[in-house]
TINU-984744 format. One record per atom (N, C-alpha, C, O): residue in three letters; residue number from 1; atom name; x negated, y, z negated. Coordinates in steps of 0.05 Angstrom, whole numbers, plus 5000, padded with zeros to 4 digits. Layout:
N
<loti ALA,NUM,CA,<X,Y,Z>>
...
END
This chain:
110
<loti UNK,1,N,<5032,4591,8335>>
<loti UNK,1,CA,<5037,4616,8349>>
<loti UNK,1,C,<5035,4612,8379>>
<loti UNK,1,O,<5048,4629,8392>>
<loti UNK,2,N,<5017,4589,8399>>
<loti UNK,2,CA,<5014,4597,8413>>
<loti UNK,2,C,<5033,4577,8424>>
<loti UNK,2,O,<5039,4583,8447>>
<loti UNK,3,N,<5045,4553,8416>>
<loti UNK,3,CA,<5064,4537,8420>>
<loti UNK,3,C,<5087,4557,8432>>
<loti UNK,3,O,<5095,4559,8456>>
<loti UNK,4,N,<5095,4571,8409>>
<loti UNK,4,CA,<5122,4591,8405>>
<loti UNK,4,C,<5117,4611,8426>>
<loti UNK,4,O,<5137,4612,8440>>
<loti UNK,5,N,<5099,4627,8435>>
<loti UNK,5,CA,<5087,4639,8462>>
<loti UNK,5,C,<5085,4629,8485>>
<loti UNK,5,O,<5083,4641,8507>>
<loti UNK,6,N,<5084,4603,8479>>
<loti UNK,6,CA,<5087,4587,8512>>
<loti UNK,6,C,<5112,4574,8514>>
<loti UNK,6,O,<5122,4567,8536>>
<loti UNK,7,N,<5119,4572,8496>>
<loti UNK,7,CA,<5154,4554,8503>>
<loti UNK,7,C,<5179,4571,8507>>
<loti UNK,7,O,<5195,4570,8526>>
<loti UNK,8,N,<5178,4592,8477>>
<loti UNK,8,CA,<5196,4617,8476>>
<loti UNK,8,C,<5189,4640,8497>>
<loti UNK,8,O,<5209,4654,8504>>
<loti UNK,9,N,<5170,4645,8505>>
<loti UNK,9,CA,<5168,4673,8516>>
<loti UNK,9,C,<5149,4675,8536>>
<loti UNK,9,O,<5137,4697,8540>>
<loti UNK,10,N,<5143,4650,8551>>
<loti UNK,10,CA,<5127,4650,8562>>
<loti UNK,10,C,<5097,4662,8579>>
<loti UNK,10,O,<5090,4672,8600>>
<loti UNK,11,N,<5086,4651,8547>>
<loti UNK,11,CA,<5066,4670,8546>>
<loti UNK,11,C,<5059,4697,8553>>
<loti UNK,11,O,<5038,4707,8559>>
<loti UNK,12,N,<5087,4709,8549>>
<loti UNK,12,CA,<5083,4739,8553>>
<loti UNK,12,C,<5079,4761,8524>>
<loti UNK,12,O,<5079,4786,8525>>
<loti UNK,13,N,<5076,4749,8507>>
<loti UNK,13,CA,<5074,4762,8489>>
<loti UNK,13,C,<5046,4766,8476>>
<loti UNK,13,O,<5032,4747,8483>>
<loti UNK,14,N,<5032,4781,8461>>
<loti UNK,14,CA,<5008,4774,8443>>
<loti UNK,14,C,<5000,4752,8428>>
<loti UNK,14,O,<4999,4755,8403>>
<loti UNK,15,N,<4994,4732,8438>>
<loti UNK,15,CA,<4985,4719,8406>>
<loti UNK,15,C,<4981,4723,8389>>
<loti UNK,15,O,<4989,4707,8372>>
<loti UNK,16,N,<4966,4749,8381>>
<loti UNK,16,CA,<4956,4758,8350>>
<loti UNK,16,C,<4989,4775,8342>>
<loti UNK,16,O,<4994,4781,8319>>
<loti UNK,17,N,<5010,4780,8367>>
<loti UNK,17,CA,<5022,4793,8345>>
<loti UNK,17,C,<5043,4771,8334>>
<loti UNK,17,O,<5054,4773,8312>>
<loti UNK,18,N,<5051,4739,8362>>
<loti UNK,18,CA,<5061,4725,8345>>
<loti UNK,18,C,<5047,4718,8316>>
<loti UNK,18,O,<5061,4715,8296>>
<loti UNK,19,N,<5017,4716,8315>>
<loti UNK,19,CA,<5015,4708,8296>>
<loti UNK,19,C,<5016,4725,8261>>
<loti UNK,19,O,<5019,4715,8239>>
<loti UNK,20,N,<5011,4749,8270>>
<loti UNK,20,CA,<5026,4768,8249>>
<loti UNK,20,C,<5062,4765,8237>>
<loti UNK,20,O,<5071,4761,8215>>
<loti UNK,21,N,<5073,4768,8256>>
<loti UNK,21,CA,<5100,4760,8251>>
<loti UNK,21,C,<5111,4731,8233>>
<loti UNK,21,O,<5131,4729,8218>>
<loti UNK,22,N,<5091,4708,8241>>
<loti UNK,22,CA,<5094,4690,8230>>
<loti UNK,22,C,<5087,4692,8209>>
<loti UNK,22,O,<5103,4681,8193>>
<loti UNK,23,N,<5056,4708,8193>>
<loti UNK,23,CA,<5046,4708,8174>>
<loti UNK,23,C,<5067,4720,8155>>
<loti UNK,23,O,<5068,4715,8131>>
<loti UNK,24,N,<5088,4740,8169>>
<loti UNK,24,CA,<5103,4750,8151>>
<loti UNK,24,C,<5119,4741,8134>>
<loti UNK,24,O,<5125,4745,8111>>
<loti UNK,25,N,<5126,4716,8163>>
<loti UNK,25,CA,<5149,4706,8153>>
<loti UNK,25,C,<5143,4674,8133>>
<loti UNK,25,O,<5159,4664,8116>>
<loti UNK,26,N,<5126,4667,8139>>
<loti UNK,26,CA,<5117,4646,8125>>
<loti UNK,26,C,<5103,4646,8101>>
<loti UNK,26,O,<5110,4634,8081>>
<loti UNK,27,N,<5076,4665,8104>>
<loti UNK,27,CA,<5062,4674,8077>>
<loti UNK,27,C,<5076,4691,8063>>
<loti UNK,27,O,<5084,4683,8041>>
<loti UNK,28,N,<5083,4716,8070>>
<loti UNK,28,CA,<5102,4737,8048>>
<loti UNK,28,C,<5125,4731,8047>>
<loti UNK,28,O,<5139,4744,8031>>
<loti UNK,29,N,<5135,4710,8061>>
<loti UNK,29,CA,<5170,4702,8060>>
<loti UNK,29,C,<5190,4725,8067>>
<loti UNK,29,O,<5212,4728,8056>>
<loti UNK,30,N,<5178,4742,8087>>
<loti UNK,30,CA,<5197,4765,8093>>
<loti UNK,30,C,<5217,4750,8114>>
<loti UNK,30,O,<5214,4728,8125>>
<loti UNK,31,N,<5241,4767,8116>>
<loti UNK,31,CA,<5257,4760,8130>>
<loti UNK,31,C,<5260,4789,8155>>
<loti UNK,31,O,<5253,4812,8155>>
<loti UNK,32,N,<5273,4774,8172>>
<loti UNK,32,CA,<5275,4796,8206>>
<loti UNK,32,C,<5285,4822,8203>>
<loti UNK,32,O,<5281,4843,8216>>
<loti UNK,33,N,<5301,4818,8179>>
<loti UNK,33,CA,<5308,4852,8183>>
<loti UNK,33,C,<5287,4865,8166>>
<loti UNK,33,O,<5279,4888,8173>>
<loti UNK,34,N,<5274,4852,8142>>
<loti UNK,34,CA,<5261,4871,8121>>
<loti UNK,34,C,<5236,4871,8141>>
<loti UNK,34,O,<5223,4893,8138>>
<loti UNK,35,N,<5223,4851,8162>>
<loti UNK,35,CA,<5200,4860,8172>>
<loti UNK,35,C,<5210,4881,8195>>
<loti UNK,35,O,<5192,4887,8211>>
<loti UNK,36,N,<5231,4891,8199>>
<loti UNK,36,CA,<5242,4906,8218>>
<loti UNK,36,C,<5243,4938,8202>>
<loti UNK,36,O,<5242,4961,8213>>
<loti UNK,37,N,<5246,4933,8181>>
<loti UNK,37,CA,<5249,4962,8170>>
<loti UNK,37,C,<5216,4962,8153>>
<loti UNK,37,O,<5205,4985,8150>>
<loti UNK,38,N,<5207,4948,8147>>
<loti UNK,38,CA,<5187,4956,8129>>
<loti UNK,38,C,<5148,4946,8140>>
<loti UNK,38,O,<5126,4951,8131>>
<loti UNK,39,N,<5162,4929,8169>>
<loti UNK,39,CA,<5129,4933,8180>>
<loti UNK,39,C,<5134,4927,8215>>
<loti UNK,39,O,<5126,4910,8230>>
<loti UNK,40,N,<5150,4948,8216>>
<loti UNK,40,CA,<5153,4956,8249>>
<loti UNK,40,C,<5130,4965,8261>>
<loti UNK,40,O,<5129,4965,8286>>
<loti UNK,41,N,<5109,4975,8246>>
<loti UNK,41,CA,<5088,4992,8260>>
<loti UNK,41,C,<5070,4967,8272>>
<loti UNK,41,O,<5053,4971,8288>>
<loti UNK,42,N,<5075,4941,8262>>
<loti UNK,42,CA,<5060,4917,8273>>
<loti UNK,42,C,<5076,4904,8286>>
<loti UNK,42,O,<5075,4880,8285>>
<loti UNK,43,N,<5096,4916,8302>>
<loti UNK,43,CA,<5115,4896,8320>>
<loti UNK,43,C,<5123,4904,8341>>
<loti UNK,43,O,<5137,4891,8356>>
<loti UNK,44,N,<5112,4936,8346>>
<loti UNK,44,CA,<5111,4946,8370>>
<loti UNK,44,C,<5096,4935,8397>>
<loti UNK,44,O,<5106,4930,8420>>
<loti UNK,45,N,<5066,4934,8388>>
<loti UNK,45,CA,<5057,4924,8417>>
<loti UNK,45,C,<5063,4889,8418>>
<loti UNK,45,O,<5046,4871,8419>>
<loti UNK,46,N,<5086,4886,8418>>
<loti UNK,46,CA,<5090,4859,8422>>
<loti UNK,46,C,<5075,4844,8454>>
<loti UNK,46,O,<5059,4826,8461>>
<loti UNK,47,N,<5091,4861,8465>>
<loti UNK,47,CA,<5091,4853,8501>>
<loti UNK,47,C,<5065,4854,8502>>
<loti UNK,47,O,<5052,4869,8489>>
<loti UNK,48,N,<5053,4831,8523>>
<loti UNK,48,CA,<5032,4821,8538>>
<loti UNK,48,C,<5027,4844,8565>>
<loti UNK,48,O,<5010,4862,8565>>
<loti UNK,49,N,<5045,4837,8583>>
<loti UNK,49,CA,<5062,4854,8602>>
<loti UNK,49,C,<5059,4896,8610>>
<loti UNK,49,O,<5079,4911,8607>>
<loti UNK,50,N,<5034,4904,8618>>
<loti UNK,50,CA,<5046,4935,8619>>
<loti UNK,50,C,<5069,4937,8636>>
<loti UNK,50,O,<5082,4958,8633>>
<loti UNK,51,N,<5075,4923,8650>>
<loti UNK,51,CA,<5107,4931,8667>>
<loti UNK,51,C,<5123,4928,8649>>
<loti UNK,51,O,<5143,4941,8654>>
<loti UNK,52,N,<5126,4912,8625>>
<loti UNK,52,CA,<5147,4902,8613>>
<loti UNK,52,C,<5145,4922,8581>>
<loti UNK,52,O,<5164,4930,8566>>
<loti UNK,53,N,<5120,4926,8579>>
<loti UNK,53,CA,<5116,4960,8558>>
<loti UNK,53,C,<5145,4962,8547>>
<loti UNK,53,O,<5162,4953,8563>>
<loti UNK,54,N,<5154,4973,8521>>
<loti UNK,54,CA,<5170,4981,8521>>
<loti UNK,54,C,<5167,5018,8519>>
<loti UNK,54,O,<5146,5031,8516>>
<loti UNK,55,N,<5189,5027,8521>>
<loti UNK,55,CA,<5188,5059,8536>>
<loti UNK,55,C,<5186,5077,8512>>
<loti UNK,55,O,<5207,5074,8498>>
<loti UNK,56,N,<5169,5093,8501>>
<loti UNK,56,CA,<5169,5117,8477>>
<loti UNK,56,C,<5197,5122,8474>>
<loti UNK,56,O,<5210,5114,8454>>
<loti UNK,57,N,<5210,5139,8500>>
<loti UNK,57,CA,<5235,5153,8494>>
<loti UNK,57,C,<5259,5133,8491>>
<loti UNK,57,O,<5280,5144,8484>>
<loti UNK,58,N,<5259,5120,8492>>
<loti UNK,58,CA,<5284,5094,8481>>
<loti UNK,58,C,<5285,5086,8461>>
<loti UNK,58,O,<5299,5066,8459>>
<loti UNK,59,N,<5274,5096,8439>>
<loti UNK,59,CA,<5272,5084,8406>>
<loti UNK,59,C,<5295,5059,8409>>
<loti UNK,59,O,<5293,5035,8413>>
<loti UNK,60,N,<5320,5078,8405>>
<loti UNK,60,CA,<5341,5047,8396>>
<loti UNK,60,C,<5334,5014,8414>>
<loti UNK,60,O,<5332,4991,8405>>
<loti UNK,61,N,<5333,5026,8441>>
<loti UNK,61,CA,<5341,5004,8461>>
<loti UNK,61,C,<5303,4989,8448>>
<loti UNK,61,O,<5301,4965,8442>>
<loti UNK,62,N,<5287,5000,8446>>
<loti UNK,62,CA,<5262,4993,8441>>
<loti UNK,62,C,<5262,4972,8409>>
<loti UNK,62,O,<5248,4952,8407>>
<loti UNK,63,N,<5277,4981,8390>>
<loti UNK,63,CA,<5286,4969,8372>>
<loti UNK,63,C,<5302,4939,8372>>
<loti UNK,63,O,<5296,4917,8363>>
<loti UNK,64,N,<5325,4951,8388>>
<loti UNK,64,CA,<5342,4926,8401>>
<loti UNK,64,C,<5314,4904,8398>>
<loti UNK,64,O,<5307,4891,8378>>
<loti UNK,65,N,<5302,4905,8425>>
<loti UNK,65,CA,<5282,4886,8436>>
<loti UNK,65,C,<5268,4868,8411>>
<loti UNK,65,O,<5270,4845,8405>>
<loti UNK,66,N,<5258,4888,8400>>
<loti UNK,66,CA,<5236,4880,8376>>
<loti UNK,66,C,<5261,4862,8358>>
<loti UNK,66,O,<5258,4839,8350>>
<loti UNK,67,N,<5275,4872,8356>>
<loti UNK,67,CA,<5295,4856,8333>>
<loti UNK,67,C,<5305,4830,8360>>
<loti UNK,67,O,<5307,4808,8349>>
<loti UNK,68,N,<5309,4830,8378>>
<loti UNK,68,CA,<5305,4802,8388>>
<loti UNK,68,C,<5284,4778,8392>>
<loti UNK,68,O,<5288,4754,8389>>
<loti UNK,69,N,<5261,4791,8400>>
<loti UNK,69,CA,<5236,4781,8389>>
<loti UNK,69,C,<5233,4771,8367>>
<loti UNK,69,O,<5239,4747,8366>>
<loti UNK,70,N,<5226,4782,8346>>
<loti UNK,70,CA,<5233,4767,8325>>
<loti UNK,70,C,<5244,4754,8312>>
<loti UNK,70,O,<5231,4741,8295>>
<loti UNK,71,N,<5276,4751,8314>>
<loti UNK,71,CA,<5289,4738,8309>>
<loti UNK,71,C,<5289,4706,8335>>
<loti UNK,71,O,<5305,4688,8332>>
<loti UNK,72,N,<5272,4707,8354>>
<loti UNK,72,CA,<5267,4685,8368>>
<loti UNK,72,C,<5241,4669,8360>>
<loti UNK,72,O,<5237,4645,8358>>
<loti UNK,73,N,<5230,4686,8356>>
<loti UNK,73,CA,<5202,4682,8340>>
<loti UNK,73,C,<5213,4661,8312>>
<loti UNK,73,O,<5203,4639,8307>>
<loti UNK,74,N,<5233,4673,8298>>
<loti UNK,74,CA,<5236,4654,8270>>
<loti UNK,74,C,<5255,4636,8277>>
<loti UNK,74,O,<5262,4619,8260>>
<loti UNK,75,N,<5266,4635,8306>>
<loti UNK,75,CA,<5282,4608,8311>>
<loti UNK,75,C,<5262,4588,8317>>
<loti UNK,75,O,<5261,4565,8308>>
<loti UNK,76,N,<5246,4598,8331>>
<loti UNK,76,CA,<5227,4575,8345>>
<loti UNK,76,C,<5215,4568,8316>>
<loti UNK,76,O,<5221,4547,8306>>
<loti UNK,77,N,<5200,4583,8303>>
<loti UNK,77,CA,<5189,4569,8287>>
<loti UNK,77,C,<5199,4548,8267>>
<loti UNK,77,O,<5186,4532,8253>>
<loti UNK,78,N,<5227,4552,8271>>
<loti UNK,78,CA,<5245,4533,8252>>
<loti UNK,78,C,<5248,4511,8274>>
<loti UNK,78,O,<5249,4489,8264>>
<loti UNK,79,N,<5249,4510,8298>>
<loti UNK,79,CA,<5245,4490,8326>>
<loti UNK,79,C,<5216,4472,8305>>
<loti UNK,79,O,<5218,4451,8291>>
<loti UNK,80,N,<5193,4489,8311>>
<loti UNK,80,CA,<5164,4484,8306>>
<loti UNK,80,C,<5167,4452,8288>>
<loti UNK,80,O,<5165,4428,8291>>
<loti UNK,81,N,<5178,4478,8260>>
<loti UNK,81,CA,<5174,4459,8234>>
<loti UNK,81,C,<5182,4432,8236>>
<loti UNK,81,O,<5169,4412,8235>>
<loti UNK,82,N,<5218,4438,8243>>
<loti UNK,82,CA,<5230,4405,8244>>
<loti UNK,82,C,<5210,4383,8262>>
<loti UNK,82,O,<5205,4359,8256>>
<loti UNK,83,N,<5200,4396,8283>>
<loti UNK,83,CA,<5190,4380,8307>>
<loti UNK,83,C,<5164,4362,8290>>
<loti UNK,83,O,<5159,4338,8292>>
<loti UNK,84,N,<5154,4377,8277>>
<loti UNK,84,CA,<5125,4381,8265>>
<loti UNK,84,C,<5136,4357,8238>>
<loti UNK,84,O,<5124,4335,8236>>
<loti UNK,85,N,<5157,4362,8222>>
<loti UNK,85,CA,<5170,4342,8208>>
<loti UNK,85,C,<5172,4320,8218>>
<loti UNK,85,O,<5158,4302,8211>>
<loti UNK,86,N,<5192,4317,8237>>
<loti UNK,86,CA,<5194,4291,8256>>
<loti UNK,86,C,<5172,4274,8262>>
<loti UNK,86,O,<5174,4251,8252>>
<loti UNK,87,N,<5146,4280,8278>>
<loti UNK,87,CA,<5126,4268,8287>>
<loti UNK,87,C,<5119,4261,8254>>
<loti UNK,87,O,<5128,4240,8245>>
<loti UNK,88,N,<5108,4272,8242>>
<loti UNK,88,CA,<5096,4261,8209>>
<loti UNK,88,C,<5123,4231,8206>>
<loti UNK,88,O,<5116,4207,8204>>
<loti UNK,89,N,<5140,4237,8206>>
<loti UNK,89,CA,<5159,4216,8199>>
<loti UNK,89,C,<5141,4192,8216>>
<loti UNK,89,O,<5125,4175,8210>>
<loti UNK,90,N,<5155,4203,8243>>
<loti UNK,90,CA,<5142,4177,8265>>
<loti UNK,90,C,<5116,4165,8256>>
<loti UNK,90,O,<5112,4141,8251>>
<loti UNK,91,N,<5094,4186,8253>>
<loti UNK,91,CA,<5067,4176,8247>>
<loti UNK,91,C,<5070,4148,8220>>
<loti UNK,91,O,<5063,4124,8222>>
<loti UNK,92,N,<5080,4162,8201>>
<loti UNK,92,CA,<5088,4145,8179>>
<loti UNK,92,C,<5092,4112,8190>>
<loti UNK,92,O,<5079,4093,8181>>
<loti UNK,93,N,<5114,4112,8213>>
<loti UNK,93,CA,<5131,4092,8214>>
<loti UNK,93,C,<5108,4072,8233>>
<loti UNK,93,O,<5107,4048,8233>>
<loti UNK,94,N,<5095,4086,8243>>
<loti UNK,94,CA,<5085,4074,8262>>
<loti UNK,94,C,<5056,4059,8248>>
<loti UNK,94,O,<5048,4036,8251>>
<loti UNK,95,N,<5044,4080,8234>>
<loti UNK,95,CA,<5015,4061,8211>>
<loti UNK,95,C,<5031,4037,8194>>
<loti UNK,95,O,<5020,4015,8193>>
<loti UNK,96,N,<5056,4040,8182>>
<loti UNK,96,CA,<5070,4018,8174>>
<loti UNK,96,C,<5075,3996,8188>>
<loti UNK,96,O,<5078,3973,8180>>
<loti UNK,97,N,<5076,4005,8211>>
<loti UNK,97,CA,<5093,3983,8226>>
<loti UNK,97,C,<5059,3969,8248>>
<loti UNK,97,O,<5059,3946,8254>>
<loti UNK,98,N,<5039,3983,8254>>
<loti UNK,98,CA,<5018,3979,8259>>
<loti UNK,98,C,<5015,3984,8287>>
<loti UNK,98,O,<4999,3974,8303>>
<loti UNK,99,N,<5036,4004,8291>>
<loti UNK,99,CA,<5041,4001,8320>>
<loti UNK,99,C,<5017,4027,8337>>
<loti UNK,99,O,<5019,4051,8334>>
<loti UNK,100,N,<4996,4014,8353>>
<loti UNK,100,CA,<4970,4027,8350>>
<loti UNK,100,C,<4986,4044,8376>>
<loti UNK,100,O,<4990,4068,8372>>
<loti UNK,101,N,<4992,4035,8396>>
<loti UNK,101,CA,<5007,4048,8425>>
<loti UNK,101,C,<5018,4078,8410>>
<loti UNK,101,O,<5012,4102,8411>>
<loti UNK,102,N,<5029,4070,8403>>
<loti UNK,102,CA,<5051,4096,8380>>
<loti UNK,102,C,<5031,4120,8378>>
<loti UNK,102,O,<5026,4141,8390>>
<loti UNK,103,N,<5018,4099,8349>>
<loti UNK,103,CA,<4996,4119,8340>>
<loti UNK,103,C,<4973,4146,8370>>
<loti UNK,103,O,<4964,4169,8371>>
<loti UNK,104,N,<4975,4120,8387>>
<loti UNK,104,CA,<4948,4140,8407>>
<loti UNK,104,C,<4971,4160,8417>>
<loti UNK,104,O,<4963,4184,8419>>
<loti UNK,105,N,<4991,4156,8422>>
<loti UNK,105,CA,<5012,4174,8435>>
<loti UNK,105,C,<5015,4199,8428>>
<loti UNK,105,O,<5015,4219,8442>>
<loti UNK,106,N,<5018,4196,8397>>
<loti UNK,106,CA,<5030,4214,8366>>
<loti UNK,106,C,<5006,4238,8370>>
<loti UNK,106,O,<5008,4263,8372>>
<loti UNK,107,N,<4975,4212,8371>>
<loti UNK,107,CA,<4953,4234,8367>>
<loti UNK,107,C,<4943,4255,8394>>
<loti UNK,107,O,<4925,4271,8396>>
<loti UNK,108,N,<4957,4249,8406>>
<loti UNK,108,CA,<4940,4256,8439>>
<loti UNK,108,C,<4973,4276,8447>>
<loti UNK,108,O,<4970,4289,8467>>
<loti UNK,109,N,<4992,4280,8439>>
<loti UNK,109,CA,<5011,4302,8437>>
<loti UNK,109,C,<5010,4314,8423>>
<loti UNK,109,O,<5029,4312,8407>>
<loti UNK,110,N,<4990,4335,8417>>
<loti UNK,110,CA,<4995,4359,8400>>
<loti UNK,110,C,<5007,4377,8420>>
<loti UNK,110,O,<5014,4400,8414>>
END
């Protein structure tokens, strides 16, 4: 979550609510629109930001937002995964191959 908050959205968002969003989408396997219609009431205070607040009287345009958010939120995390795939590969290749340089590199880039 806080990867996806610092890379995607620079760190302007909540952490706890990236990390709700994710739980949605990973533990309950919801998808962007059903967490859009069925647990909006946890996707409102997204913004970090009170200038950036979104506005009471704008429902739609306020919606818009949230349904962009999230749907960046589940790109990145699909960014996350592969990335997170990849290095495991590397790690693999590198205890095989014995290559210790690798290894300190692999471990010291989280």
């Amino acid at each position: 979550a806080k990867w996806i908050n610092e890379h995607a959205f620079n760190n302007t968002l909540k952490n706890n609510s990236v990390v709700k969003v994710l739980n949605f989408i990973k533990v309950e396997s919801l998808e962007v629109p059903v967490i859009l219609n069925t647990r909006r009431e946890y996707c409102s205070p997204l913004k970090e930001d009170p200038e950036e607040k979104m506005q009471e009287d704008d429902a739609e345009e306020q919606m818009e937002l949230i349904e962009d958010i999230l749907w960046k939120i589940d790109e990145w995390d699909e960014r996350w995964d592969r990335m997170y795939q990849r290095r495991g590969a590397l790690s693999k290749v590198a205890i095989s191959r014995d290559h210790k340089e690798l290894l300190d590199l692999i471990s010291t880039s989280s």
